[in-house]
TIZAPA-983464 format. One record per residue (C-alpha): residue in three letters; x, y, z; residue number from 1. Coordinates in steps of 0.05 Angstrom, whole numbers, plus 5000, padded with zeros to 4 digits. Layout:
// residues N
+--------+------+------+------+-----+
| residu |   px |   py |   pz | num |
+--------+------+------+------+-----+
|    ALA |    X |    Y |    Z | NUM |
...
+--------+------+------+------+-----+
END
This chain:
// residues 272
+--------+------+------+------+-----+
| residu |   px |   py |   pz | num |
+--------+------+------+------+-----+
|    UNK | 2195 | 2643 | 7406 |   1 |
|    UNK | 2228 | 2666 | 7345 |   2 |
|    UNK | 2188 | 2711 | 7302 |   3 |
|    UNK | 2226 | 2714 | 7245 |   4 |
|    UNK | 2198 | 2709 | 7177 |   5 |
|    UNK | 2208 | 2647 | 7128 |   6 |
|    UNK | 2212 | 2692 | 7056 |   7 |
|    UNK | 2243 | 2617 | 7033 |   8 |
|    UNK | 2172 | 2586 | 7048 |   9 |
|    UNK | 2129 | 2650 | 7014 |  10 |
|    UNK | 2086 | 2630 | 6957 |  11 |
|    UNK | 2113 | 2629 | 6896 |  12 |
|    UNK | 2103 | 2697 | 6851 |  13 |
|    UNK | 2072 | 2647 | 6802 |  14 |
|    UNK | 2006 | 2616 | 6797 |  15 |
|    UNK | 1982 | 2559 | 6756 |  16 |
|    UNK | 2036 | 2523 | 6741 |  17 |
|    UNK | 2003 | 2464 | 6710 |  18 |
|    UNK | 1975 | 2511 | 6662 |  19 |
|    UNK | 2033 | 2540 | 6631 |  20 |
|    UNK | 2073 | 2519 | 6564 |  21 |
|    UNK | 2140 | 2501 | 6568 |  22 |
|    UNK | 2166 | 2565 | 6538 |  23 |
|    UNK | 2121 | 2600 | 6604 |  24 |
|    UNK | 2155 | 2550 | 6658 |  25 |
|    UNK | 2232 | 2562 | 6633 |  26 |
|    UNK | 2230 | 2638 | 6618 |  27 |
|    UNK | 2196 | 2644 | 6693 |  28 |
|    UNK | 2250 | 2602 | 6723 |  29 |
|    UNK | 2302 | 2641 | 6691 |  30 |
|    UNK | 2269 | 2700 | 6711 |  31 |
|    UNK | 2274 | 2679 | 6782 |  32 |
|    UNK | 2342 | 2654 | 6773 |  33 |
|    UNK | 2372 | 2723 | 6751 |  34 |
|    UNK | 2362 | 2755 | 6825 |  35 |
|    UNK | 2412 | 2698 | 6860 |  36 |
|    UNK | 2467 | 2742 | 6833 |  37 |
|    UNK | 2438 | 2807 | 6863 |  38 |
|    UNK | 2423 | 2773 | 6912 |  39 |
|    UNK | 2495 | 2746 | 6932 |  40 |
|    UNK | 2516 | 2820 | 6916 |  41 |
|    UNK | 2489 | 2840 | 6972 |  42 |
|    UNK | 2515 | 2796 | 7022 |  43 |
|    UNK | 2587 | 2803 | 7003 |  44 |
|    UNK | 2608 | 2844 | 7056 |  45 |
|    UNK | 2597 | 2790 | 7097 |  46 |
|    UNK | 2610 | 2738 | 7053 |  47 |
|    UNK | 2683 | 2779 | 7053 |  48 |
|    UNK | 2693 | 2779 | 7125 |  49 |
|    UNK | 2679 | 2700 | 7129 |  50 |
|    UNK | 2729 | 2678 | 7076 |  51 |
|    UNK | 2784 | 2720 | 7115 |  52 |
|    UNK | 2759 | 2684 | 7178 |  53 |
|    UNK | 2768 | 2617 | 7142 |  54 |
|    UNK | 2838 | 2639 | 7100 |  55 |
|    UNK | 2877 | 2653 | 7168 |  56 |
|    UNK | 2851 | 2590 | 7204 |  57 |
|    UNK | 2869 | 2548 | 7146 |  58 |
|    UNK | 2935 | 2581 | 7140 |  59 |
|    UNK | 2938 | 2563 | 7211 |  60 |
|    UNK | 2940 | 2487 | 7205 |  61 |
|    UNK | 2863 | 2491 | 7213 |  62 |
|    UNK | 2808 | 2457 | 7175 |  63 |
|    UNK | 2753 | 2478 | 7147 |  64 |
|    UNK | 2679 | 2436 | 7156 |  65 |
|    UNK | 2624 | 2459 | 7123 |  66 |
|    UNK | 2559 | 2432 | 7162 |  67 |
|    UNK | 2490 | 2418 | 7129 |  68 |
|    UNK | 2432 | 2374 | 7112 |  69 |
|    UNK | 2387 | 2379 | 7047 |  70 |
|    UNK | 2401 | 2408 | 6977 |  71 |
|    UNK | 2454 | 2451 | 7010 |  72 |
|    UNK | 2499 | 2396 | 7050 |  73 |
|    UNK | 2505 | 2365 | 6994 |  74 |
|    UNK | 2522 | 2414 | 6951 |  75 |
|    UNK | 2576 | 2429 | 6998 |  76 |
|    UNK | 2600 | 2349 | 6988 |  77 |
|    UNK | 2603 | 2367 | 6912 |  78 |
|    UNK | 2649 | 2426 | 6929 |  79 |
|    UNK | 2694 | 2397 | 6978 |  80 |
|    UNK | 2710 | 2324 | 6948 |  81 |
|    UNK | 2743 | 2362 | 6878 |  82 |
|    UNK | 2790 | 2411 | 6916 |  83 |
|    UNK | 2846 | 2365 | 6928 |  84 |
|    UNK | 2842 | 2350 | 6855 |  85 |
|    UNK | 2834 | 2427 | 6831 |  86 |
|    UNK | 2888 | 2456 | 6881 |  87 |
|    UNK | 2929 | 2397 | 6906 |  88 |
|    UNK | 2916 | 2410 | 6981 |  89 |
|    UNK | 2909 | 2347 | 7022 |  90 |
|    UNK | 2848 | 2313 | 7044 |  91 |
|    UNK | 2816 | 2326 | 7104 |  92 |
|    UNK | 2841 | 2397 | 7103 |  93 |
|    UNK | 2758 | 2415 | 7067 |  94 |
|    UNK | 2709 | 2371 | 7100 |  95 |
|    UNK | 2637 | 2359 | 7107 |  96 |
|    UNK | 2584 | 2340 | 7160 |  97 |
|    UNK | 2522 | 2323 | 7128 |  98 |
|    UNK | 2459 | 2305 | 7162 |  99 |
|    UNK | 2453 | 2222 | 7160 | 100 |
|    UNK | 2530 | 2216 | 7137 | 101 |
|    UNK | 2566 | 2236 | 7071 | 102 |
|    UNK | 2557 | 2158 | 7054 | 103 |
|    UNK | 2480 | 2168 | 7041 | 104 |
|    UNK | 2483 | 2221 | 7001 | 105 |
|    UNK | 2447 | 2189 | 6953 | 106 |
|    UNK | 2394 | 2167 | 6995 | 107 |
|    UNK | 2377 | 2233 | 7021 | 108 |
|    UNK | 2357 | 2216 | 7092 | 109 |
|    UNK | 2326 | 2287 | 7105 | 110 |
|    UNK | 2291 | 2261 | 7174 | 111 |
|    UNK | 2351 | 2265 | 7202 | 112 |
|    UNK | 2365 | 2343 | 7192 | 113 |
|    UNK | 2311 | 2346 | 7251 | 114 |
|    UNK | 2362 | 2319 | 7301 | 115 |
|    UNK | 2392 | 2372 | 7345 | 116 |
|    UNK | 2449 | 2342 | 7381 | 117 |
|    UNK | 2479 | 2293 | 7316 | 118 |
|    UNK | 2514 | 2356 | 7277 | 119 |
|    UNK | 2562 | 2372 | 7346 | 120 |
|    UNK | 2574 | 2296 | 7351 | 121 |
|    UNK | 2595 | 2279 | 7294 | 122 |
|    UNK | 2646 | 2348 | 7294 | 123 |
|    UNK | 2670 | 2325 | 7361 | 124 |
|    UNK | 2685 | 2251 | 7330 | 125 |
|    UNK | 2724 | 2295 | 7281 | 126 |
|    UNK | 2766 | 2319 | 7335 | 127 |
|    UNK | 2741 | 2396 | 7320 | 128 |
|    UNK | 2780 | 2450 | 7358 | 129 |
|    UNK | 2794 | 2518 | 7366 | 130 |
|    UNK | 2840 | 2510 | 7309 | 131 |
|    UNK | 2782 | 2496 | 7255 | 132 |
|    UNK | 2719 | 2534 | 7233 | 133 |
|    UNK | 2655 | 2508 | 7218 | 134 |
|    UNK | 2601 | 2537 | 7160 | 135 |
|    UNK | 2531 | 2519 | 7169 | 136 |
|    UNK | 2483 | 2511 | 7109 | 137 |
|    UNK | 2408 | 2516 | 7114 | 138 |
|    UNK | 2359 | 2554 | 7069 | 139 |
|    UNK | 2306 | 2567 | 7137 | 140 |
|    UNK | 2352 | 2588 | 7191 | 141 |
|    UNK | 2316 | 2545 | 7238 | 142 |
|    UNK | 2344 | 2470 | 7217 | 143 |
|    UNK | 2360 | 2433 | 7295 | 144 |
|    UNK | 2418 | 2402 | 7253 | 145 |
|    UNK | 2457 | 2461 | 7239 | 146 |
|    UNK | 2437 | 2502 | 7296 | 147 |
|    UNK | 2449 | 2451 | 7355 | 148 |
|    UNK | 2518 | 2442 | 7331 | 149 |
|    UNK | 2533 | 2524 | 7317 | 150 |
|    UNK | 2510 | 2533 | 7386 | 151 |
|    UNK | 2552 | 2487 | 7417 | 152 |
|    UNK | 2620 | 2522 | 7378 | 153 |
|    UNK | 2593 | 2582 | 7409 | 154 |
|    UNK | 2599 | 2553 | 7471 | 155 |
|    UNK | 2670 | 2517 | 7458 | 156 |
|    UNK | 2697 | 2576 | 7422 | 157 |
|    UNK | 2702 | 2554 | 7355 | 158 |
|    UNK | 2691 | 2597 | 7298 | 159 |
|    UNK | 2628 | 2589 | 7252 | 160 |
|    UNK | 2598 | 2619 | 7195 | 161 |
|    UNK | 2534 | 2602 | 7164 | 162 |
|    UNK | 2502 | 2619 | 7101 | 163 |
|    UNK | 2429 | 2614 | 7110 | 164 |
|    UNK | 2371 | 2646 | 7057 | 165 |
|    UNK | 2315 | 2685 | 7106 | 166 |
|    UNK | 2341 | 2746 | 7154 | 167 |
|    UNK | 2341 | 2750 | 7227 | 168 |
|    UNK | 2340 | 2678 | 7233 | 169 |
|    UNK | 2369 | 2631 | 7301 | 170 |
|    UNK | 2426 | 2603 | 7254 | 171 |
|    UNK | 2455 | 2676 | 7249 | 172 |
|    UNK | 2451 | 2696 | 7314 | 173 |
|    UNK | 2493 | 2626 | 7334 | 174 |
|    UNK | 2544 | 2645 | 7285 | 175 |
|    UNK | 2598 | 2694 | 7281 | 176 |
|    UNK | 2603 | 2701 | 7207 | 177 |
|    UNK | 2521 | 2698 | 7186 | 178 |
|    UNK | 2511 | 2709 | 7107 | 179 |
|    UNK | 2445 | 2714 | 7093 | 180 |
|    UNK | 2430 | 2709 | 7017 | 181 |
|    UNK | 2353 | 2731 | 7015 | 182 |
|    UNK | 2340 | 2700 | 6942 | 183 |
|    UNK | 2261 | 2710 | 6947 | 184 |
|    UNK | 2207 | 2657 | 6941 | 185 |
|    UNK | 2209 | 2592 | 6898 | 186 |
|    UNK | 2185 | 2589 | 6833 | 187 |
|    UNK | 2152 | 2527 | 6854 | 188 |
|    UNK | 2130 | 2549 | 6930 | 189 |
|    UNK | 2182 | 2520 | 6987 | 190 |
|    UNK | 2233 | 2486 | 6933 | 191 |
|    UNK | 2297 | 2507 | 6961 | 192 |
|    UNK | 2335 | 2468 | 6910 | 193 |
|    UNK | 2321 | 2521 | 6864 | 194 |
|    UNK | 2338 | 2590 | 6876 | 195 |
|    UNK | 2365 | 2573 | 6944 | 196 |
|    UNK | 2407 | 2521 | 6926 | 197 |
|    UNK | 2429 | 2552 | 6861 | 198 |
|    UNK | 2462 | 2613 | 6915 | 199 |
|    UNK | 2491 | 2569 | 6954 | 200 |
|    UNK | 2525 | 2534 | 6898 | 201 |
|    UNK | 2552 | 2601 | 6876 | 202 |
|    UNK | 2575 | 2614 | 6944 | 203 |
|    UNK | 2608 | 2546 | 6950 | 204 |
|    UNK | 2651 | 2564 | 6888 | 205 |
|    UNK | 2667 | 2635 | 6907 | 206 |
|    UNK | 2690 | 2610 | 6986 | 207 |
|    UNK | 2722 | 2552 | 6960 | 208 |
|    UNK | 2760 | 2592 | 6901 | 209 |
|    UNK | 2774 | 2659 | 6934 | 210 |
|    UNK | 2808 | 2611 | 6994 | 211 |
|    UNK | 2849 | 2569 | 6950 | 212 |
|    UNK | 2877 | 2632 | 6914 | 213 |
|    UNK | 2895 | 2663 | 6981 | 214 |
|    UNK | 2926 | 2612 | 6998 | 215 |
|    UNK | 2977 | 2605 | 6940 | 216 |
|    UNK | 2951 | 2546 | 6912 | 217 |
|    UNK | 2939 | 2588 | 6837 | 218 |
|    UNK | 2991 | 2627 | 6803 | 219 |
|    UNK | 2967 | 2673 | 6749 | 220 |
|    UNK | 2897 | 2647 | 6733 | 221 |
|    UNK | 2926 | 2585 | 6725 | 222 |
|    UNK | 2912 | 2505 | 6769 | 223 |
|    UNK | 2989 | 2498 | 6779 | 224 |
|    UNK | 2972 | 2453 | 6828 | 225 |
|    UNK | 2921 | 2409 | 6798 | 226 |
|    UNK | 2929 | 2336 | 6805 | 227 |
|    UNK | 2946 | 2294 | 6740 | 228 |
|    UNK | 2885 | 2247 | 6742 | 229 |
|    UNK | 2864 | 2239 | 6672 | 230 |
|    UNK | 2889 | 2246 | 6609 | 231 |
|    UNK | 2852 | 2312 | 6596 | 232 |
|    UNK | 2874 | 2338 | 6662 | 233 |
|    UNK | 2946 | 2318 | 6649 | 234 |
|    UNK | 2950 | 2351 | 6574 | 235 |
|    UNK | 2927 | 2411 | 6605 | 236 |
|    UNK | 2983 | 2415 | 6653 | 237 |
|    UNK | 3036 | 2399 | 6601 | 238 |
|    UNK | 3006 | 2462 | 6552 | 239 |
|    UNK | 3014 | 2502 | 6619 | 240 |
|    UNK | 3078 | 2470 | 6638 | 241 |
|    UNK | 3106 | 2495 | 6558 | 242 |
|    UNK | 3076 | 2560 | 6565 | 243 |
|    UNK | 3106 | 2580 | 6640 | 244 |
|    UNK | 3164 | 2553 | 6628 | 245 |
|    UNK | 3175 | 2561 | 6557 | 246 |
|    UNK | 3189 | 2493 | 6532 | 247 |
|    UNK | 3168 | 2475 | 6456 | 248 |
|    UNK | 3167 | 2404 | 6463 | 249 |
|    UNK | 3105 | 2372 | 6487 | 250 |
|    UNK | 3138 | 2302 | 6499 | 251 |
|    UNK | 3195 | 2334 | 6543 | 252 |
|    UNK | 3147 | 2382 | 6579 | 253 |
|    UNK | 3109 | 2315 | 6595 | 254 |
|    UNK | 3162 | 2279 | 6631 | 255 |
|    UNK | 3183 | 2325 | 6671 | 256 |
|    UNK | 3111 | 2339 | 6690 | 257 |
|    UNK | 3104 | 2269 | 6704 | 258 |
|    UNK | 3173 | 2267 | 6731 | 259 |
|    UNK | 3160 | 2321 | 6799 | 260 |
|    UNK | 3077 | 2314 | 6792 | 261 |
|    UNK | 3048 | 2381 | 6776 | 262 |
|    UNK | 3067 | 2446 | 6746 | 263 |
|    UNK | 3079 | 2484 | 6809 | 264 |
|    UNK | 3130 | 2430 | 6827 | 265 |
|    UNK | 3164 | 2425 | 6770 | 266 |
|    UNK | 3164 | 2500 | 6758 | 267 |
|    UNK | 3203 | 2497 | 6837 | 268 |
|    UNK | 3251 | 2446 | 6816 | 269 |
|    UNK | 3272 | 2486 | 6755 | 270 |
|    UNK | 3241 | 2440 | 6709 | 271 |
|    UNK | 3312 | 2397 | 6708 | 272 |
+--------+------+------+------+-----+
END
């Protein structure tokens, strides 16, 4: 029996809430939500060592699936679904396993984070190999959902990460890139969608970014490869388009961006 402690499900530092003004309730909050950075800080290290595991299998023709149920799997959906559009890397190379299918999201069928054997299926319907590496998300440490299927890429060899928000937990000892972001009690006691959730967003974005980069999908500090899906999207491009390659007419810079279909390919082609 696992011993560990739950610091996620601690009561809150706060008492009374249904007393408090508003001005008490928000300054608190923020007060709580100014340790996630620390917090992150701190886990770094190993936050480093999983982005280099997930940069070389990428770079590998692997694929990346980030595994979850709750506040966190879906967080992860939010993350995944906009990097083809941010970097220009095709679908299916991010993906996402979420506990009662990426199509409910909206529903939210938490039950079915409870089920220990659905998180390996559903990689192995995704045809998950040695190749790929997996990142489990769960604020406990202890959800079946997430650690059924990091057990079983123990046993097939597959690399997996998981970023999970109490220490010493089962989910870390499956994996072999554990980031544990220890982010304190709730503000309101057990509500993982709060500080927990706000880390893992953070962590999403510096994974997701940090890869991308490494993988020579930005130049400068710039979306080279963004896709031109709106209007907005597409006037940024042509201002970066000008700039790179030193073009002063908008109107010309705009056909050929249109013409080769981002800035990175145009900037290839010689912007003919």
């Amino acid at each position: 029996m696992n011993s560990m402690t739950k610091i996620t499900e601690q009561p809150s530092l706060y008492r009374h809430l249904e007393k408090m003004s508003v001005e008490q309730l928000t300054t608190g909050i923020n007060n709580e939500d100014k340790k996630v950075a620390i917090a992150i800080e701190k886990a770094l290290p190993n936050l480093n060592a999983l982005i280099s595991a997930i940069v070389e299998k990428l770079k590998n023709g692997g694929r990346l699936f980030y595994l979850g149920a709750g506040s966190g799997g879906r967080l992860s959906v939010l993350d995944a679904i906009e990097l083809p559009t941010t970097y220009g890397i095709e679908k299916g190379k991010v993906n996402v396993i979420l506990a009662g299918g990426v199509d409910r999201l909206q529903e939210a069928p938490e039950e079915m984070e409870d089920n220990a054997e659905d998180g390996w299926i559903a990689l192995q319907q995704a045809s998950v190999s040695e190749k790929d590496i997996i990142v489990g998300i769960t604020a406990s440490g202890t959800t079946p959902f997430v650690l059924g299927a990091l057990q079983q890429c123990r046993k097939n060899r597959i690399a997996c990460g998981v970023i999970v928000s109490n220490p010493d937990s089962p989910v870390a000892a499956a994996a072999d890139y554990p980031v544990e972001v220890i982010t304190g009690p709730e503000f309101v006691t057990g509500s993982t969608r709060m500080k927990c959730g706000t880390a893992q967003k953070m962590i999403f974005d510096i994974i997701s970014t940090t890869t991308m980069i490494q993988l020579g999908r930005v130049e400068d500090n710039r979306m080279v490869n963004v896709l031109l899906i709106n209007d907005k999207i597409t006037d940024r491009a042509v201002k970066m388009l000008m700039e790179k390659a030193g073009l002063a007419d908008y109107d010309e810079a705009k056909a050929i961006l249109l013409k080769y279909g981002s800035v990175k390919k145009a900037m290839d082609a010689g912007c003919k």
